[in-house]
C-alpha positions as CSV (number, residue, x, y, z in Angstrom):
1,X,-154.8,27.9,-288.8
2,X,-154.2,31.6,-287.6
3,X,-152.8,31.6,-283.8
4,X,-152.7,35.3,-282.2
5,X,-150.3,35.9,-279.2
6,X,-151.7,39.5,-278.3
7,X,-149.8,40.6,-275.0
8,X,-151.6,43.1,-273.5
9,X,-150.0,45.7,-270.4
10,X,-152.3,46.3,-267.3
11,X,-152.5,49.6,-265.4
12,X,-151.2,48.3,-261.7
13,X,-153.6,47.0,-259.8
14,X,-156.1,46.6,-262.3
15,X,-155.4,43.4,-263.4
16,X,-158.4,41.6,-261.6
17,X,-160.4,44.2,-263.6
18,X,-159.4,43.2,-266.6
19,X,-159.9,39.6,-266.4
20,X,-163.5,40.3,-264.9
21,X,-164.2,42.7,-268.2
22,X,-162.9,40.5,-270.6
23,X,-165.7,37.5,-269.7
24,X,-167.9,39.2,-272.0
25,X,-165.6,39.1,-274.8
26,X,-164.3,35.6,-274.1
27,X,-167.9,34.1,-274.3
28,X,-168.9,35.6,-277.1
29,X,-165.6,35.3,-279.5
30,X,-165.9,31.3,-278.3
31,X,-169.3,31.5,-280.4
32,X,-168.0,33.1,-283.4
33,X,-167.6,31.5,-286.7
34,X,-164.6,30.4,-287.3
35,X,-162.9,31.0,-283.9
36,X,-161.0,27.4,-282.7
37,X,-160.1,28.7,-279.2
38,X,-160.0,32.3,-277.2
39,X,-158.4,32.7,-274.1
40,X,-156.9,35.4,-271.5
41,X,-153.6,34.4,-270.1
42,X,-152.2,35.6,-266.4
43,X,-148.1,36.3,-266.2
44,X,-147.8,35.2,-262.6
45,X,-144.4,36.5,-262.9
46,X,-145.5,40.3,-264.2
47,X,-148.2,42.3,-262.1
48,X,-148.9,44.1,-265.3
49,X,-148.8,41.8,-267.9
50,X,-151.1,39.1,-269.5
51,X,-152.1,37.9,-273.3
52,X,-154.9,36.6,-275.1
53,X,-153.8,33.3,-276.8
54,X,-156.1,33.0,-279.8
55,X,-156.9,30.3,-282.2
56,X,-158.3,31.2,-285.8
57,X,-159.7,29.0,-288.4
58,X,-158.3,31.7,-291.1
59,X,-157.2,35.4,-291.6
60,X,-160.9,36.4,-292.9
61,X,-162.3,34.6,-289.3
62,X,-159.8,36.7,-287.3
63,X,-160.9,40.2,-289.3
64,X,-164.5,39.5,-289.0
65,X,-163.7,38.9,-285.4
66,X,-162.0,42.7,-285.2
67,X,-164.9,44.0,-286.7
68,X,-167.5,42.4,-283.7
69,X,-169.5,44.5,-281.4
70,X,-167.9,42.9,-278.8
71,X,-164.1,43.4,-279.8
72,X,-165.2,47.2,-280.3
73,X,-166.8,47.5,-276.9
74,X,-164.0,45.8,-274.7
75,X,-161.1,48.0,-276.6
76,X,-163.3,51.0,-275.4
77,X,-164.3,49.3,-272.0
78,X,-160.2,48.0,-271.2
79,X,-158.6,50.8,-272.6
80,X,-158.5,53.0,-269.2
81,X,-157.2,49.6,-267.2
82,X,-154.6,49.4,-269.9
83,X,-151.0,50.8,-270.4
84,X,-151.4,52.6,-274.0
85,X,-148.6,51.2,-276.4
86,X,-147.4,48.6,-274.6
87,X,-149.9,46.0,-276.6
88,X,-148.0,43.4,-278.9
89,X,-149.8,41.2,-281.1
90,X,-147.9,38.5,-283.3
91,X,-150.3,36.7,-285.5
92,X,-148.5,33.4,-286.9
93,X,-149.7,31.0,-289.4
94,X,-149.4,27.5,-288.3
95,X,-150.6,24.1,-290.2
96,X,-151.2,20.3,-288.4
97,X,-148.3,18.1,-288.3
98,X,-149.0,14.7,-288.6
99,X,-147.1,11.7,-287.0
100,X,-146.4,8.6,-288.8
């Protein structure tokens, strides 16, 4: 499994913004082959700061996910309610541990 921690910087006061553009995106990545789960994270601590916590079933679901209408649409849509360069994305490669 792929797990994406991409944290994302919001132009102040914007952040309401971005969680209302990023429904789009959210509901359709959920229906894409391959995603496990897709979600947009609040810092309640940071007014500018929040990350998409993302669950992959492999590397080849998370590119075909990049290459989406969608994905393409909400970087152009976000990227005036974002702060340019402040993104980080860690992608990390994780595998079930069982108990027992």
């Amino acid at each position: 499994m792929i797990i994406v921690i991409a944290k994302i910087a919001v132009q102040p006061g914007n952040k309401q913004d971005v969680f209302a553009l990023a429904k789009s995106i959210i509901a359709a990545t959920r229906s894409e082959e391959g995603c496990i789960s897709y979600e947009l994270l609040d810092d309640p601590h940071d007014a500018s700061a929040c990350s998409f916590v993302e669950r992959w079933t492999d590397m080849d679901a998370l590119k075909r996910h990049m290459k989406t209408d969608h994905f393409l649409r909400w970087r152009e849509a976000s990227k005036d309610l974002l702060i340019a360069g402040r993104d980080q994305v860690g992608i990390y490669q994780a595998e079930e541990m069982k108990r027992g």
